[in-house]
C-alpha positions as CSV (number, residue, x, y, z in Angstrom):
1,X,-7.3,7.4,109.8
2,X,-5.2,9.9,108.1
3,X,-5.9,13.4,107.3
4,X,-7.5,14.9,104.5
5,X,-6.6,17.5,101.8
6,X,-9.0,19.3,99.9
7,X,-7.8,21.4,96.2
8,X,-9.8,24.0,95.4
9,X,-10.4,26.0,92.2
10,X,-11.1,29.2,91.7
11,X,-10.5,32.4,89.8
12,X,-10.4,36.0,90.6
13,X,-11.3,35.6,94.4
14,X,-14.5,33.6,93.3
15,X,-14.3,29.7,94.8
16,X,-15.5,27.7,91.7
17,X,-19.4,26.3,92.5
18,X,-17.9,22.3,91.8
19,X,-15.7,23.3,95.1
20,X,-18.0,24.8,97.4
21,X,-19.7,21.1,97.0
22,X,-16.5,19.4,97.3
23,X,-15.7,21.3,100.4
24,X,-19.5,20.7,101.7
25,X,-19.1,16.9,100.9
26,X,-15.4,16.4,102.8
27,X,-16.4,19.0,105.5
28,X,-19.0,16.1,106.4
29,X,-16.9,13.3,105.5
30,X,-14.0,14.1,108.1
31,X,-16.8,14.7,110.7
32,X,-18.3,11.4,110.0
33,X,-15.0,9.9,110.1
34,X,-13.4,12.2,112.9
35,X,-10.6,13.4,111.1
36,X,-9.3,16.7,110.0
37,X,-9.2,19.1,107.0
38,X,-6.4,20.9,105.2
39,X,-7.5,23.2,102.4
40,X,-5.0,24.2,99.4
41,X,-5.8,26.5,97.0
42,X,-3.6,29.0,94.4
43,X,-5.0,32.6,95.5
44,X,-5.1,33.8,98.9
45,X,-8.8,33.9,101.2
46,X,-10.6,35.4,104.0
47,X,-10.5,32.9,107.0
48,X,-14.6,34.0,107.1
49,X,-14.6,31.6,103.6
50,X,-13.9,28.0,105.7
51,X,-15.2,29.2,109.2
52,X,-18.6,27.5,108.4
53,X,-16.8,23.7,108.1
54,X,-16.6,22.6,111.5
55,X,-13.8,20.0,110.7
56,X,-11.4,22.3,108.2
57,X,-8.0,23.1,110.0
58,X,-5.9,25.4,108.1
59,X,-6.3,27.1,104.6
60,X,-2.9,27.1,102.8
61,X,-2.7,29.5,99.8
62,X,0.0,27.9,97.3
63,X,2.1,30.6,95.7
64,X,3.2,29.7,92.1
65,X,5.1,32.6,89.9
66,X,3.5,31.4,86.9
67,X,0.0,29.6,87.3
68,X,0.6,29.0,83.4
69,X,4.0,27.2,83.9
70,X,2.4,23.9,85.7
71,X,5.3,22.2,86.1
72,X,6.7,23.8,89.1
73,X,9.0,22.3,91.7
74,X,6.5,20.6,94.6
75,X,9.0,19.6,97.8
76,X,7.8,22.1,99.6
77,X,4.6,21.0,99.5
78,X,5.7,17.2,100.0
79,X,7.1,18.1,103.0
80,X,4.0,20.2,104.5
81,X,1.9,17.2,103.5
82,X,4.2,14.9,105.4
83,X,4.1,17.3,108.7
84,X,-0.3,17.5,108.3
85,X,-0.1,13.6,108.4
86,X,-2.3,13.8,104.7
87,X,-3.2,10.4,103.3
88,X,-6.4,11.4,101.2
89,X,-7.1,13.8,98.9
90,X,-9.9,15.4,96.8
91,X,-10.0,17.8,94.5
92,X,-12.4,18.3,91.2
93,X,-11.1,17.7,87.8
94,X,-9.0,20.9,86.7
95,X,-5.6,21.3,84.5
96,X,-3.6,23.0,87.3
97,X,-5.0,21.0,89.9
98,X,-4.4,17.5,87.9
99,X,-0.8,18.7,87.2
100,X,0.0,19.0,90.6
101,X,-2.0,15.9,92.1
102,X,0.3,13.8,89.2
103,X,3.2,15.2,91.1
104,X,1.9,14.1,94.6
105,X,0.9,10.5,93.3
106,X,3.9,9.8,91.7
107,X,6.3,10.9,94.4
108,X,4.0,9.5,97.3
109,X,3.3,6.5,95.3
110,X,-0.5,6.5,96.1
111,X,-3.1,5.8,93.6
112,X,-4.7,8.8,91.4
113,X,-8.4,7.7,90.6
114,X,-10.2,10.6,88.1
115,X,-13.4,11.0,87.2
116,X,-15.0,10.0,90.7
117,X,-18.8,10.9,90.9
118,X,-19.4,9.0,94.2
119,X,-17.8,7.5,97.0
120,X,-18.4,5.7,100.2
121,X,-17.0,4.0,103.4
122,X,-17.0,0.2,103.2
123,X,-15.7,-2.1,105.4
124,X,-12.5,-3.2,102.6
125,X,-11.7,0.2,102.1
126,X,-13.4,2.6,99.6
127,X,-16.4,2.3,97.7
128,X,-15.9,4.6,94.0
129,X,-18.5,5.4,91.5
130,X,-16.6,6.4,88.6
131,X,-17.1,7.7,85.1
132,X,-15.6,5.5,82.1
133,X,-15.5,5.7,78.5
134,X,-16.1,9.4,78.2
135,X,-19.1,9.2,80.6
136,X,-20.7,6.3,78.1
137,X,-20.8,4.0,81.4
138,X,-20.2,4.0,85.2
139,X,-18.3,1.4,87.2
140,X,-17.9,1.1,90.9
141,X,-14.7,-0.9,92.4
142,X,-13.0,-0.2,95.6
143,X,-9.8,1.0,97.2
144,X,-8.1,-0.4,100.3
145,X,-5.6,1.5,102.0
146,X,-5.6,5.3,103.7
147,X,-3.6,7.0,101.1
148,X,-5.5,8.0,97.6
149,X,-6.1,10.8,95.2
150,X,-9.9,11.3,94.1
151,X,-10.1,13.9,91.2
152,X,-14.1,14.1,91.0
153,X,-16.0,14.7,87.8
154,X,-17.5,18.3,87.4
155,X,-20.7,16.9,87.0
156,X,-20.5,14.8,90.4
157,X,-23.6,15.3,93.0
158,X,-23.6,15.0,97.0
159,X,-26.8,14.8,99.0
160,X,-25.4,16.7,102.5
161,X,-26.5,19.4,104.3
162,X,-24.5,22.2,103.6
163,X,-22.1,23.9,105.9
164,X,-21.6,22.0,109.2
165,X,-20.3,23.6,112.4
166,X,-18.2,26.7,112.9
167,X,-14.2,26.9,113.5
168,X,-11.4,29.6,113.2
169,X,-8.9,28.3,110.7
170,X,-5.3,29.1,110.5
171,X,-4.1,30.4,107.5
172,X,-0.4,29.6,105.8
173,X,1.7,29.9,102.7
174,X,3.6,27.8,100.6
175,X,5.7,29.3,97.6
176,X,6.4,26.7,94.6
177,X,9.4,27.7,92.3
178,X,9.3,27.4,88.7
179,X,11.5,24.0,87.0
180,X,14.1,25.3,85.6
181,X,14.2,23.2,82.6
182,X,10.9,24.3,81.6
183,X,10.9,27.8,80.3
184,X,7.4,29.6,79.2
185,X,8.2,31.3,76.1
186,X,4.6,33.4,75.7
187,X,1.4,33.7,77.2
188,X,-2.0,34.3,75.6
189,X,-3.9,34.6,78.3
190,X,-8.2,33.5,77.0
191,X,-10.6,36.0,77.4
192,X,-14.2,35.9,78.0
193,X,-16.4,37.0,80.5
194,X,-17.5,33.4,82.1
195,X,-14.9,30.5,81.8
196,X,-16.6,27.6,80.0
197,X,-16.0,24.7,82.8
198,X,-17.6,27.1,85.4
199,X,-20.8,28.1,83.2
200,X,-23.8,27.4,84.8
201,X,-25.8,27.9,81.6
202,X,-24.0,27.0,78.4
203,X,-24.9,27.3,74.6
204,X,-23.3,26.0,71.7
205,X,-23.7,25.8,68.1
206,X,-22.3,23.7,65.0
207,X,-22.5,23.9,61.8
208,X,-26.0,24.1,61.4
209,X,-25.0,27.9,62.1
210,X,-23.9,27.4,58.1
211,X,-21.2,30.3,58.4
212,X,-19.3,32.3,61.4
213,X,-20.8,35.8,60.6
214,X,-24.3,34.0,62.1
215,X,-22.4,33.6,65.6
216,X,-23.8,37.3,66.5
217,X,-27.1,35.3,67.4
218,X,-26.0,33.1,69.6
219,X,-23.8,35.2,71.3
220,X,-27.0,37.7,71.9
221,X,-29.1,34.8,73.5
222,X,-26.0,33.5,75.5
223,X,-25.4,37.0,76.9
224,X,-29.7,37.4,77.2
225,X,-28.7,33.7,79.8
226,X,-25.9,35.2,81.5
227,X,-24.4,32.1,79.7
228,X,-21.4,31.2,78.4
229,X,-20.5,30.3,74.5
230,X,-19.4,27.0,73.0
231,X,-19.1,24.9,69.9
232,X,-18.4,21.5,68.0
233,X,-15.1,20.6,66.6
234,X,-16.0,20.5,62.9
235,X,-17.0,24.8,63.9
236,X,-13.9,25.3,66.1
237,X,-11.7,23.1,63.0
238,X,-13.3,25.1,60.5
239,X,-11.8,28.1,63.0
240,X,-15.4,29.9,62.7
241,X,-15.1,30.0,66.9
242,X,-11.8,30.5,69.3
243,X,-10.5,26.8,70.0
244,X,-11.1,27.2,73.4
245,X,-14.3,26.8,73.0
246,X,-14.8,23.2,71.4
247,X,-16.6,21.6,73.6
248,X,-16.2,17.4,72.9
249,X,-14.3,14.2,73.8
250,X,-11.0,16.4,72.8
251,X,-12.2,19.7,73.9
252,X,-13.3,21.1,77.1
253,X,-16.0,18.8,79.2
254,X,-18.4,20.9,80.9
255,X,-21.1,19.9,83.3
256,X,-23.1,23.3,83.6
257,X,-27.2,23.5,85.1
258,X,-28.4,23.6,81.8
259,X,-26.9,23.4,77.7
260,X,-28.2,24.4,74.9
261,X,-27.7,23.0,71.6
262,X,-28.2,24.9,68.4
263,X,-27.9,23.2,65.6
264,X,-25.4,20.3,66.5
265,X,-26.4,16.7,65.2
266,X,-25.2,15.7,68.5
267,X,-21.9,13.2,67.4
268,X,-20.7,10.9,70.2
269,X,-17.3,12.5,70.3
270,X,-19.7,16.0,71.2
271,X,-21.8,14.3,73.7
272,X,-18.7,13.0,75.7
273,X,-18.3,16.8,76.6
274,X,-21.7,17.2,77.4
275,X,-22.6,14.6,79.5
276,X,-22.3,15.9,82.4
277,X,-25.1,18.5,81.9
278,X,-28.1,18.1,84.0
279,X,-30.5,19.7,81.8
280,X,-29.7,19.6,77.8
281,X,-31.9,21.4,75.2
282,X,-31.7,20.9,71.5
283,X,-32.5,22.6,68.5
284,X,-32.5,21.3,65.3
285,X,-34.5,21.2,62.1
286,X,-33.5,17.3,61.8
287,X,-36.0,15.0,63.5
288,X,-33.5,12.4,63.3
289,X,-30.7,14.1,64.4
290,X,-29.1,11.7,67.5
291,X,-28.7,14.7,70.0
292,X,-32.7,14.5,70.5
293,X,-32.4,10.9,71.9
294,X,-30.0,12.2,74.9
295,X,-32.0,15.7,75.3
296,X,-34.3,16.5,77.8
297,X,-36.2,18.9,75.6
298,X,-35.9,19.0,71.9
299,X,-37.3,21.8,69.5
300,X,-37.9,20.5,66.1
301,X,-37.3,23.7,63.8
302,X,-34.9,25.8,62.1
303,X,-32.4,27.6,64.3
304,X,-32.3,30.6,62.3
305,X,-36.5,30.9,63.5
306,X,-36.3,29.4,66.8
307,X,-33.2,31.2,68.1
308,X,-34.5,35.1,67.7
309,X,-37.4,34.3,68.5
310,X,-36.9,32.7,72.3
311,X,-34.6,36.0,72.3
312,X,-37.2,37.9,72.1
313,X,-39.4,35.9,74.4
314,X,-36.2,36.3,76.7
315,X,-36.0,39.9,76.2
316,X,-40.0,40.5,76.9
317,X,-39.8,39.4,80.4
């Protein structure tokens, strides 16, 4: 069996909560499978970070001069996949990461399955559980062959124990250059103090908020949560809220512990973003509004009264 490879986000030193389960999931994996490890990830790390997973081998921190110019050069990293003997590889669903696994399918010619939520050893090959029409459904089909890229859903559960055995990993370096026919011409870097995709706790709001100067209270309550801020397209189209933080079918899809839903009618092209939630909450004064059918919890009422006042509960205790 061939070796794995494991991509991991992160930002700011901070490993991204979707990897530390993707490295507790593989760690087991290769140990059930006696094979071996090899970690990538785009900002150097302490050894002490992988020394709990028995079976990882060597964390190699990829050097890119611009992480916002994706479409670097990869042959270096071709060829340090070809020396670790690498045939499978997960990562979880990001924009850098899914540029650069593109790269690695294309020139390996191996298939790139995405949106993965579960998968298994079978006796033909791989067993996948898979997300399809913007997480309407779930198929399962299987892979034969050693060589594959998984890109797993955010929203995509494990039942392991968590870290398994102890090692001392070797650390390298790889340094990607830029492709020279691709030229960044600015960067506006987003701001905000937690990235929607990595939000535990999300809230969003629509149009029920009737006008942008009524944001303030949602931001207060989000902030209250040590949450993050979102929104419907018609809000972000209307530009009441940042673009980056339309959360739908063409927006961002997040898969946080919990999401909040302030006044949003709950459209299907919104609910494909939102999915993944575990725990969705909704407010709205519209007891037919078709959010409440996919909420766990539903608050029949008027935003503008329900909001300040679950603020202030918040802000009692």
């Amino acid at each position: 069996m061939k070796n794995l490879a494991v991509f991991i986000d992160s930002k700011s030193g901070q490993v991204a909560e979707s990897s530390k389960r993707l490295l507790d999931f593989v760690s087991n994996w290769a140990l059930e499978h006696g094979t071996s490890v090899f970690v990538y990830g785009f900002e150097p790390f302490s050894s002490e970070l992988f020394n709990a997973y028995a079976s990882i081998k060597q964390y190699t921190h990829i050097k890119i001069p611009d992480l916002v110019n994706h479409n670097q050069v990869i042959a270096p990293l071709l060829e340090d996949i070809h020396q670790k003997e690498i045939g499978q590889f997960f990562y979880v669903k990001t924009l850098l990461v899914d540029t650069m696994a593109s790269s690695i399918a294309n020139s390996l010619q191996i298939p790139l399955i995405s949106n993965v939520l579960k998968v298994e050893k079978v006796a033909a090959g791989y067993q996948l559980t898979k997300s399809v029409f913007s997480g309407k459904a779930t198929i399962t089909t299987e892979i034969k062959g050693e060589s594959f890229l998984i890109a797993f859903s955010k929203s995509f559960s494990i039942d392991l124990p968590g870290h398994v055995g102890n090692s001392t990993i070797i650390q390298s370096e790889i340094t990607l250059e830029k492709d020279p026919q691709n030229i960044l011409i600015e960067n506006h870097p987003i701001t905000g103090s937690i990235p929607l995709p990595d939000a535990a706790i999300v809230v969003g709001a629509g149009r029920g908020l009737k006008d942008p100067s009524n944001w303030a209270m949602v931001e207060d309550f989000a902030k209250e949560l040590g949450a993050a801020t979102a929104c419907s397209k018609p809000v972000s189209d209307l530009n009441w809220r940042p673009h980056h933080e339309h959360v739908g079918q063409t927006g961002v899809k997040i898969a946080p512990k919990l999401y909040i839903a302030c006044g949003i009618s709950g459209a299907i092209q919104h609910l494909a973003g939102v999915n993944g939630s575990r725990k969705i909450v909704v407010i709205n004064n519209d007891p037919e509004a078709p959010f409440f059918k996919h909420a766990d919890y539903g608050i029949v009422g008027d935003v503008f009264d329900v909001l300040p006042r679950l603020l202030n509960k918040l802000k009692s205790h």
